[in-house]
VMD Tcl script that builds the backbone (N, CA, C; Angstrom):
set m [mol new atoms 408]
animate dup $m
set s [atomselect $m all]
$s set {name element resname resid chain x y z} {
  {N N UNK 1 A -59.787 102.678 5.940}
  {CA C UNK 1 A -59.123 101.600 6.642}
  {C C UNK 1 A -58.540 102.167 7.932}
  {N N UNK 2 A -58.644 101.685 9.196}
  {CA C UNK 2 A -58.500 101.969 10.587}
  {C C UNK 2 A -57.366 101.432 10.613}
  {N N UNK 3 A -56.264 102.455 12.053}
  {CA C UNK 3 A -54.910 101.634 11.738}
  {C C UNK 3 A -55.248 100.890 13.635}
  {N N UNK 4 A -55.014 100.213 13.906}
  {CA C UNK 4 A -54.585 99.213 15.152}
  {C C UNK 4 A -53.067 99.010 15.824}
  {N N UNK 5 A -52.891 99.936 16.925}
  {CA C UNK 5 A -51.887 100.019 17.348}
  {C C UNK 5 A -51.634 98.421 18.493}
  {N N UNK 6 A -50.367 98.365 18.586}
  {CA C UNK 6 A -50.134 97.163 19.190}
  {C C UNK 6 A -48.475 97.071 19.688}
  {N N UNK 7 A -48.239 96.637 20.781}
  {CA C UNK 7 A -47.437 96.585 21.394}
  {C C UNK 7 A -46.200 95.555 21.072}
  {N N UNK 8 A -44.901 94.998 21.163}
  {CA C UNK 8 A -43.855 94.071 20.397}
  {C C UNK 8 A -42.839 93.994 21.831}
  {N N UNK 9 A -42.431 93.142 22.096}
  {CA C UNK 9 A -41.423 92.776 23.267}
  {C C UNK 9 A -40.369 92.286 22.393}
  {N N UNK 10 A -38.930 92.664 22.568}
  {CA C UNK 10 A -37.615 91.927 21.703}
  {C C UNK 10 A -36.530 92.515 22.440}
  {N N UNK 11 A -35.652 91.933 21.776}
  {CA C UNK 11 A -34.653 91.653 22.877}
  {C C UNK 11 A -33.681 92.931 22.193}
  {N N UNK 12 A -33.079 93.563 22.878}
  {CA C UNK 12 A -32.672 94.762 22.827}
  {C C UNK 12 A -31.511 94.636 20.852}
  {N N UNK 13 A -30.806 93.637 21.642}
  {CA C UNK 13 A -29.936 93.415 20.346}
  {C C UNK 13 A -30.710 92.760 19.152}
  {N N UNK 14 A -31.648 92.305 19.246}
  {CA C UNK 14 A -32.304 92.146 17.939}
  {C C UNK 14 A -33.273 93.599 16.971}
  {N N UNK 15 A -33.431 94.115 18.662}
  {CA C UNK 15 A -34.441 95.401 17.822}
  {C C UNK 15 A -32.925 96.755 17.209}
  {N N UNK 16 A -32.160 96.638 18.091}
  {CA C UNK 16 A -30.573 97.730 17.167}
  {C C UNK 16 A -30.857 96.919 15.977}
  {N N UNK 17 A -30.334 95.709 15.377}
  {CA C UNK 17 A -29.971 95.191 13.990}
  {C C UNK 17 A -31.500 95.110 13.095}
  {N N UNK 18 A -32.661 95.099 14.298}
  {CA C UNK 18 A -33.431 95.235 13.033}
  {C C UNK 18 A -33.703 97.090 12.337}
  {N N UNK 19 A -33.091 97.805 13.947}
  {CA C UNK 19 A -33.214 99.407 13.541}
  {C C UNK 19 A -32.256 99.755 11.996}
  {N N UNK 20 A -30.880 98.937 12.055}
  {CA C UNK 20 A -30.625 98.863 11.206}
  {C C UNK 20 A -30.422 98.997 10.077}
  {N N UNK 21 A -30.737 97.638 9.556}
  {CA C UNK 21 A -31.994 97.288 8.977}
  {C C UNK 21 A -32.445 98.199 8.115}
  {N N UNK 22 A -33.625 98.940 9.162}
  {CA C UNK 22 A -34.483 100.038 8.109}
  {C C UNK 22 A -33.990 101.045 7.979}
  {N N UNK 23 A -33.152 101.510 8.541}
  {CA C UNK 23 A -32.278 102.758 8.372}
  {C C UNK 23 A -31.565 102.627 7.216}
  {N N UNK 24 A -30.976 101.520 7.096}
  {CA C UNK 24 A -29.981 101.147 5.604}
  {C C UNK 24 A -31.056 100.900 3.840}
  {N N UNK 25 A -32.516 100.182 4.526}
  {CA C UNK 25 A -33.070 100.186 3.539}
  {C C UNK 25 A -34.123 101.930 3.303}
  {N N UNK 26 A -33.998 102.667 4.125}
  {CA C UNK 26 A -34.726 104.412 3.576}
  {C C UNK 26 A -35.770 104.051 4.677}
  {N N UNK 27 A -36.434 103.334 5.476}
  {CA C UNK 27 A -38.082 103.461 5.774}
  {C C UNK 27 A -37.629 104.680 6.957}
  {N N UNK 28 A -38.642 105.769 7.127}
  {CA C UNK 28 A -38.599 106.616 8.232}
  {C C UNK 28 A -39.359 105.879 9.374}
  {N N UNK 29 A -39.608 104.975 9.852}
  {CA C UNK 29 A -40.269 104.022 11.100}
  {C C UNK 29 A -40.288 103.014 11.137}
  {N N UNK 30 A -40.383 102.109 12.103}
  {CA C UNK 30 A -40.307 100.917 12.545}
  {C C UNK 30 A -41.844 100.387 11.934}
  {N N UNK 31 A -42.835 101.232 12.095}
  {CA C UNK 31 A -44.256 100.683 11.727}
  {C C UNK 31 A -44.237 100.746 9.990}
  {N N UNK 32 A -43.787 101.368 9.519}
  {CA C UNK 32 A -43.863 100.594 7.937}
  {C C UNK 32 A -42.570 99.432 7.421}
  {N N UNK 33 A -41.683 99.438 7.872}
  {CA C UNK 33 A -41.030 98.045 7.925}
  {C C UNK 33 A -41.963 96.757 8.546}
  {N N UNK 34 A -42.479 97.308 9.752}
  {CA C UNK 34 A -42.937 95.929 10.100}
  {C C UNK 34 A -44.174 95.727 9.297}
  {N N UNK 35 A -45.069 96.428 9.025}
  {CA C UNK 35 A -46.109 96.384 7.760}
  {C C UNK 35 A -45.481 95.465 6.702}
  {N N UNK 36 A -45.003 96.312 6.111}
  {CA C UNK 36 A -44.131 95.029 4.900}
  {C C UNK 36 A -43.861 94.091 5.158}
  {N N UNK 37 A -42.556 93.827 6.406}
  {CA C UNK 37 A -42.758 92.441 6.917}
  {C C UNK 37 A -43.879 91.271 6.773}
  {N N UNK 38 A -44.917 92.237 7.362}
  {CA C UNK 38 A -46.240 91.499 7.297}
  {C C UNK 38 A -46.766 90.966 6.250}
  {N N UNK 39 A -46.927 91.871 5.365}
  {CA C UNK 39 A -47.129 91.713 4.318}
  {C C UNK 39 A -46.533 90.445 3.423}
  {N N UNK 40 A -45.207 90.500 2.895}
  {CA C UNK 40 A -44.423 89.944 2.531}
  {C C UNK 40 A -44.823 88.416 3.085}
  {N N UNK 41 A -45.092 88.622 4.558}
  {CA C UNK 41 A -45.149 86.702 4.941}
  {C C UNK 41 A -46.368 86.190 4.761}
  {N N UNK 42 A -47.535 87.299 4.421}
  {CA C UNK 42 A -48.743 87.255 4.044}
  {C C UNK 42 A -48.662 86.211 2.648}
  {N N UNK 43 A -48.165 87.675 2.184}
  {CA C UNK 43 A -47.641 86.782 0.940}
  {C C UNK 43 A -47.298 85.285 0.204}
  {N N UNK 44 A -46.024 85.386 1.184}
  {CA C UNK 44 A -45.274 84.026 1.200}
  {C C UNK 44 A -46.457 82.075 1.446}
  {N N UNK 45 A -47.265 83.112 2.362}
  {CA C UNK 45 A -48.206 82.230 3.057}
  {C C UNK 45 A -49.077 81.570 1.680}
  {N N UNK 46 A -50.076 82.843 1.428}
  {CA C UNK 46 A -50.346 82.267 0.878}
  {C C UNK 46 A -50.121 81.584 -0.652}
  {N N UNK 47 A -49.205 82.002 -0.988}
  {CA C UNK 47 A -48.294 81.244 -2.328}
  {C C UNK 47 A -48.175 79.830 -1.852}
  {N N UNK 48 A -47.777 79.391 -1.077}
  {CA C UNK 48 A -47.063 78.099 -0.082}
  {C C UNK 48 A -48.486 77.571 0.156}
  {N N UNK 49 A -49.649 77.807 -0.014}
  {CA C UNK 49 A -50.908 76.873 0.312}
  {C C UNK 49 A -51.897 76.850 -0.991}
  {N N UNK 50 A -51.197 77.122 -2.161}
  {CA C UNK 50 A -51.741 76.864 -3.449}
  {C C UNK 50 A -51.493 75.399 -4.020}
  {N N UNK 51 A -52.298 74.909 -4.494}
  {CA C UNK 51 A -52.070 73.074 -4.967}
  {C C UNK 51 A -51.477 73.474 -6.408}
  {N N UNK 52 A -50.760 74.499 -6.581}
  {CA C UNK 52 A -50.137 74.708 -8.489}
  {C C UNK 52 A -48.644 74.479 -8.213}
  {N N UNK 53 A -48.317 73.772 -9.486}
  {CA C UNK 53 A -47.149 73.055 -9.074}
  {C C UNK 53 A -46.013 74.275 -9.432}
  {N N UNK 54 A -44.676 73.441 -8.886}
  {CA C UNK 54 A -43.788 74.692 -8.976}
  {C C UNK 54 A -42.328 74.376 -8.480}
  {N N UNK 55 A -41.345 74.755 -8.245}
  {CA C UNK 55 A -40.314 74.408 -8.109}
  {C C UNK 55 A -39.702 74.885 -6.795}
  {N N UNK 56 A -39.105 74.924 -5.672}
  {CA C UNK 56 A -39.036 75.461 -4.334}
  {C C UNK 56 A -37.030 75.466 -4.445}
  {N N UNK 57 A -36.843 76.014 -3.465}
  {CA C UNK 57 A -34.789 75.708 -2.870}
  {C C UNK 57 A -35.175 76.009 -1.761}
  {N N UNK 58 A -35.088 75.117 -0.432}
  {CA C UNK 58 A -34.705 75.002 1.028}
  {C C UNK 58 A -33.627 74.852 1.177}
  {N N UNK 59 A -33.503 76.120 1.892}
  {CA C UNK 59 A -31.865 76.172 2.953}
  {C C UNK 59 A -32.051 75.574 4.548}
  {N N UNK 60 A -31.358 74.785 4.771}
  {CA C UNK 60 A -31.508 74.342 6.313}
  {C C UNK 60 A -30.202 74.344 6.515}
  {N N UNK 61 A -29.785 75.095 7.895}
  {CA C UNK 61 A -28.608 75.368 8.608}
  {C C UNK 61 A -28.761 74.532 10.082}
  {N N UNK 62 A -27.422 73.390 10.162}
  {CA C UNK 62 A -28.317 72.514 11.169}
  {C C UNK 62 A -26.636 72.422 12.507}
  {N N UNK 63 A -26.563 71.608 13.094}
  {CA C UNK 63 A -25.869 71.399 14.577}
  {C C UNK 63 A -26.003 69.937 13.773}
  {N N UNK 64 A -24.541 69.462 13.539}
  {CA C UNK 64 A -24.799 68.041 13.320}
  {C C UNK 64 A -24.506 66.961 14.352}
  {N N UNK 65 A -24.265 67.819 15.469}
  {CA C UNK 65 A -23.625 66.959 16.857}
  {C C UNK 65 A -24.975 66.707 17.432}
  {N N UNK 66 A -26.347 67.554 17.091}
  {CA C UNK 66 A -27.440 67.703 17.821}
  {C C UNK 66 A -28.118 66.342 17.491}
  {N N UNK 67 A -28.457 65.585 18.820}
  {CA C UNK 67 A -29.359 64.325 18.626}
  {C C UNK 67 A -29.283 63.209 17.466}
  {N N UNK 68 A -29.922 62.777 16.775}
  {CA C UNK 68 A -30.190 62.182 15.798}
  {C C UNK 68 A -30.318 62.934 14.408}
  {N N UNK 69 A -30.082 64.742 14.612}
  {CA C UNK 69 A -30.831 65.703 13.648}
  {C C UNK 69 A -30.225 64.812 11.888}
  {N N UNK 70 A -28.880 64.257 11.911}
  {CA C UNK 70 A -28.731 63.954 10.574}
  {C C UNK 70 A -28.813 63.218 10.201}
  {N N UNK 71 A -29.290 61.847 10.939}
  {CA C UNK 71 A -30.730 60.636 10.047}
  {C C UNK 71 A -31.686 61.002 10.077}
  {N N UNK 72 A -31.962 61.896 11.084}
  {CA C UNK 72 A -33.441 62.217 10.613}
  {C C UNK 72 A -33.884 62.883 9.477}
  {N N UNK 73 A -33.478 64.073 9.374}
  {CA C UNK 73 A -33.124 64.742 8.265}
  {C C UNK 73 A -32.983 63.831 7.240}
  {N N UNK 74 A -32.109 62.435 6.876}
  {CA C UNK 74 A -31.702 61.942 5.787}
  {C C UNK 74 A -33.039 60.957 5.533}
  {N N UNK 75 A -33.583 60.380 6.891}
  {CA C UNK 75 A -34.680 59.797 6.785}
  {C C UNK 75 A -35.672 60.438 5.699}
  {N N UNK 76 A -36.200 61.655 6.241}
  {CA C UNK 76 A -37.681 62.534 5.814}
  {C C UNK 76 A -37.140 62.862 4.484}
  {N N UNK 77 A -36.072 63.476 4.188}
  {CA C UNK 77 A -35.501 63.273 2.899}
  {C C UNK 77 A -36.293 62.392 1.639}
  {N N UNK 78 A -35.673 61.032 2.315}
  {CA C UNK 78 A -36.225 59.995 1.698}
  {C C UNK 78 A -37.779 59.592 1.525}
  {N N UNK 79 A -37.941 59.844 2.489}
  {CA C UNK 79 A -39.714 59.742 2.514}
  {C C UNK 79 A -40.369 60.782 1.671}
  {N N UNK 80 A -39.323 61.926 0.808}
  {CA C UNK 80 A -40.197 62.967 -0.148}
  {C C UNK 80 A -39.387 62.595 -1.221}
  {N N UNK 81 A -39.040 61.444 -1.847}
  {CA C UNK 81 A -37.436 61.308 -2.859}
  {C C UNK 81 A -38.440 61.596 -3.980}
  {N N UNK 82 A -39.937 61.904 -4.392}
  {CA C UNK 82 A -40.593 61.920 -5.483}
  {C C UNK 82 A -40.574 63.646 -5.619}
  {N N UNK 83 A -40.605 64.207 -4.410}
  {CA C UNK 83 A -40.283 65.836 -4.609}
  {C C UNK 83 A -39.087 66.863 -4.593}
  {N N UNK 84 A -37.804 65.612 -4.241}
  {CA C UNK 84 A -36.470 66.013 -3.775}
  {C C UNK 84 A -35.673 65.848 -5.509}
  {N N UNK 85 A -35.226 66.685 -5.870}
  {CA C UNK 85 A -34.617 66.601 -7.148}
  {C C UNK 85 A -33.310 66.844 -6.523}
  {N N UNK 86 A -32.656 67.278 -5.544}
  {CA C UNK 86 A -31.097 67.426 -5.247}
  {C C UNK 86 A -30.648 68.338 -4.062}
  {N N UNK 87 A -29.595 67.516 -3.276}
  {CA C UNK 87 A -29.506 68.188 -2.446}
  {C C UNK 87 A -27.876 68.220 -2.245}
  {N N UNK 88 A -27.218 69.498 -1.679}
  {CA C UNK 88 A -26.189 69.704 -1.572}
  {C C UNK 88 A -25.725 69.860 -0.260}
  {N N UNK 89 A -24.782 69.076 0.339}
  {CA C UNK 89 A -24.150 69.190 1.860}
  {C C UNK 89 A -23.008 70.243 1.700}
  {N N UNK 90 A -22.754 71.167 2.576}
  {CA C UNK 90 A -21.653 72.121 2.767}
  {C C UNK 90 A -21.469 72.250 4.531}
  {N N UNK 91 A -20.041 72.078 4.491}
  {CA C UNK 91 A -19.609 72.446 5.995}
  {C C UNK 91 A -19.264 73.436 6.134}
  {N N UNK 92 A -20.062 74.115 7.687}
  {CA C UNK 92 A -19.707 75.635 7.545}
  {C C UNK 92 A -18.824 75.553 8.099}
  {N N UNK 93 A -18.897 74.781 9.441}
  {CA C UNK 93 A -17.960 75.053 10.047}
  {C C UNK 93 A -17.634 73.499 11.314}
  {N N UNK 94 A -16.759 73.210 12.339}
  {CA C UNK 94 A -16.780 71.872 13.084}
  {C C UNK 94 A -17.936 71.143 13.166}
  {N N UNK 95 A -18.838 72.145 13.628}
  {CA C UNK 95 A -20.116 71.294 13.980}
  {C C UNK 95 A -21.318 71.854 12.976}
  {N N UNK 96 A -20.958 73.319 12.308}
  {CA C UNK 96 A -22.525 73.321 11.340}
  {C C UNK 96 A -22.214 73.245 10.328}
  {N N UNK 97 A -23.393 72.568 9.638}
  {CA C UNK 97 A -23.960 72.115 8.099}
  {C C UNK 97 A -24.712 72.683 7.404}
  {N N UNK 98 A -25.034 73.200 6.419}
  {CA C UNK 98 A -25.766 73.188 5.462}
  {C C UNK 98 A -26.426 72.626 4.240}
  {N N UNK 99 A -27.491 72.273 4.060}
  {CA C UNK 99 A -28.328 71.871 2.979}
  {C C UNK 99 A -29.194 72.126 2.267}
  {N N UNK 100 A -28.586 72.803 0.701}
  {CA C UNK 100 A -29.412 73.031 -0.357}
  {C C UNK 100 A -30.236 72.268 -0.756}
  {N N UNK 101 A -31.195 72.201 -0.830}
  {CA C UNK 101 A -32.263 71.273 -1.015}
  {C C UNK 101 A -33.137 71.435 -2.306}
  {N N UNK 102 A -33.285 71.554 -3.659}
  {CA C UNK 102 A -34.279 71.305 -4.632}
  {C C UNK 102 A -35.469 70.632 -4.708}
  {N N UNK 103 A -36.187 71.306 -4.677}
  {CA C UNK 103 A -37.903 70.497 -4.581}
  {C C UNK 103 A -38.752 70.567 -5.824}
  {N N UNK 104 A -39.492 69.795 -6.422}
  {CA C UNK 104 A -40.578 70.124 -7.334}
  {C C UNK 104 A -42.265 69.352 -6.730}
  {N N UNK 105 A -42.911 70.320 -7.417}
  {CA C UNK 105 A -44.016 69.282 -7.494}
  {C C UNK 105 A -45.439 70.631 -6.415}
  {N N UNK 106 A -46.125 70.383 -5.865}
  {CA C UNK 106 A -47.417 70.988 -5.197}
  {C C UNK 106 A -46.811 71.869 -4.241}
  {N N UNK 107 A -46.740 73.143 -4.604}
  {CA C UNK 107 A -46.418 74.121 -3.445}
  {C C UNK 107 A -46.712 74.196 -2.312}
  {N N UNK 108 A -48.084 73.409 -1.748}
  {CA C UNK 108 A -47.986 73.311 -0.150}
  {C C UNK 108 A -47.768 72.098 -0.513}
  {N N UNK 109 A -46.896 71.047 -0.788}
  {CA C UNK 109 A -46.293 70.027 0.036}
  {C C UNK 109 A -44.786 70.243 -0.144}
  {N N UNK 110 A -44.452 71.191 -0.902}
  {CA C UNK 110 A -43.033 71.771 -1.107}
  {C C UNK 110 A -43.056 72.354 0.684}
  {N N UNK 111 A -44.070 73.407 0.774}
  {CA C UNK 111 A -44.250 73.552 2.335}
  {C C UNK 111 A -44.393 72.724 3.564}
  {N N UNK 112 A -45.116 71.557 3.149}
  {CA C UNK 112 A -45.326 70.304 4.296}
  {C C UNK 112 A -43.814 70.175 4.768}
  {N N UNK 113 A -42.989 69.908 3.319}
  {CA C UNK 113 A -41.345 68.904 3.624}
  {C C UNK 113 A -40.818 70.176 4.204}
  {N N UNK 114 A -40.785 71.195 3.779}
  {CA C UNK 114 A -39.863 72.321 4.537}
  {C C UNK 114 A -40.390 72.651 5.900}
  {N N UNK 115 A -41.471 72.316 6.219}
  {CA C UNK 115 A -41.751 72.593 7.881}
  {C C UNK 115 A -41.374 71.523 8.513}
  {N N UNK 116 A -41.777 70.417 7.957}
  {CA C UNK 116 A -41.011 69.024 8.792}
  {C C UNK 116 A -39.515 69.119 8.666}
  {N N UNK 117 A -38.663 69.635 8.041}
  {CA C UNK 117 A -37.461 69.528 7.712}
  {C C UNK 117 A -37.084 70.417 8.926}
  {N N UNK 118 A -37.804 71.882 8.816}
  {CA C UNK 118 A -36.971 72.758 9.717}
  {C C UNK 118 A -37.173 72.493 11.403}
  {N N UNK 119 A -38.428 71.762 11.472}
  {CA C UNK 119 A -38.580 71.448 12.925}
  {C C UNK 119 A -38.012 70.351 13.515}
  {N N UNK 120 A -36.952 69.494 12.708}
  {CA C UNK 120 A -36.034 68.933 13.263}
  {C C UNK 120 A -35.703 69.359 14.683}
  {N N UNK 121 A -35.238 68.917 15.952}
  {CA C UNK 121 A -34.305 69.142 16.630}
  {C C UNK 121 A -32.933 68.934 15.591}
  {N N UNK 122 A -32.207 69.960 16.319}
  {CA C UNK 122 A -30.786 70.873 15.896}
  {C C UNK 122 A -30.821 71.232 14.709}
  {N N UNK 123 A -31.724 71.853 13.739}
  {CA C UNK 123 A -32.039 72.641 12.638}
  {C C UNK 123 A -32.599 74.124 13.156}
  {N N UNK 124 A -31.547 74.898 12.697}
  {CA C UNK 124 A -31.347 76.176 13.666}
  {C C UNK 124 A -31.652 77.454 12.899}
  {N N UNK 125 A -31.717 77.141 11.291}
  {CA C UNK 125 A -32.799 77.723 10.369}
  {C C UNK 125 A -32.890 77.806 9.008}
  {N N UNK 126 A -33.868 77.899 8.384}
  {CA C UNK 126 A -34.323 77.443 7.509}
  {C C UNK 126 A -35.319 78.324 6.332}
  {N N UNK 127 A -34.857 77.978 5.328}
  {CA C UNK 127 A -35.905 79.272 4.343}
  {C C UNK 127 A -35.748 78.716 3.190}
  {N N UNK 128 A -37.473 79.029 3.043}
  {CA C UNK 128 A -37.639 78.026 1.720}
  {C C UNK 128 A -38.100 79.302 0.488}
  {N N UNK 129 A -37.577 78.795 -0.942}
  {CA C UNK 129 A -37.941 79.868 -1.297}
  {C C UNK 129 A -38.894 78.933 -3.231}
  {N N UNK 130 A -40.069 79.773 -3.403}
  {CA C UNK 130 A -41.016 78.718 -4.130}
  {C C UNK 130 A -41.118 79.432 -5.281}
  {N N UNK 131 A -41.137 78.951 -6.618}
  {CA C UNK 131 A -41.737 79.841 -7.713}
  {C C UNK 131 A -42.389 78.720 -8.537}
  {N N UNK 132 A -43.648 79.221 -8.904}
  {CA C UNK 132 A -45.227 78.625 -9.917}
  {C C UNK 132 A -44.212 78.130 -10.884}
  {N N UNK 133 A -44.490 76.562 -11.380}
  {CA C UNK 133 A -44.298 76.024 -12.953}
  {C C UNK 133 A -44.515 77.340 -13.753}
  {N N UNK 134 A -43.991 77.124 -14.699}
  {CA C UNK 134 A -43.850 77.968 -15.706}
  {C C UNK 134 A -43.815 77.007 -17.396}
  {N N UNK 135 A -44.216 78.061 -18.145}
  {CA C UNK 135 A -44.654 77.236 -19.755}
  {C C UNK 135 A -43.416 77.960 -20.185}
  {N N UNK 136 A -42.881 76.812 -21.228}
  {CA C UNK 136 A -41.188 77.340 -21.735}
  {C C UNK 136 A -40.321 76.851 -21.752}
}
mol reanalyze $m
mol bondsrecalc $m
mol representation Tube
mol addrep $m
């Protein structure tokens, strides 16, 4: 297997906290952290485009002063109420929100609602996290 070198532009203070980062978790380089990285979303990917059902939790951290972001949000909500089993509002702080979100049902449409959810305008971020039905 051939390795492929390649170049990364970031912004100074993001690349210190991601140096970090790997310093705190043992890796001796930036190129096997970001490997894993890779990996890992490889991963993530393709779990999230399997039709096997399964259970998901979306976190969305939002600006509730931003636009319309919290009918909309309450809208699309509604338009998945057959995959939404519960959702929890928390104030972080004046203007940000948070929402725990419970999902069941087809792991890429657990993915459909969490990409439409996070691409809201004023939804500032978001992570969905999925695990396969299980017998038991």
């Amino acid at each position: 297997m051939g390795v492929e070198r390649f170049g990364v532009s970031i912004e100074k203070e993001l690349l210190s906290r991601f140096d970090r980062m790997i310093k705190d978790k043992g890796y001796t380089n930036r190129s096997e952290a970001i490997r894993d990285l890779i990996r890992d979303a490889l991963l993530e990917r393709e779990a999230g485009i399997e039709k096997k059902n399964g259970f998901g939790a979306l976190t969305i951290v939002y600006d509730h002063d931003a636009g319309n972001v919290v009918e909309n949000l309450l809208h699309l909500q509604h338009e998945w109420h057959a995959n939404i089993i519960s959702t929890t509002h928390i104030h972080l702080s004046e203007h940000l929100c948070m929402e725990l979100i419970a999902l069941r049902g087809e792991i890429i449409e657990m993915n459909k609602i969490a990409d439409h959810l996070r691409a809201q305008k004023g939804v500032l971020h978001g992570k969905l996290m999925v695990i396969k039905a299980f017998d038991g």
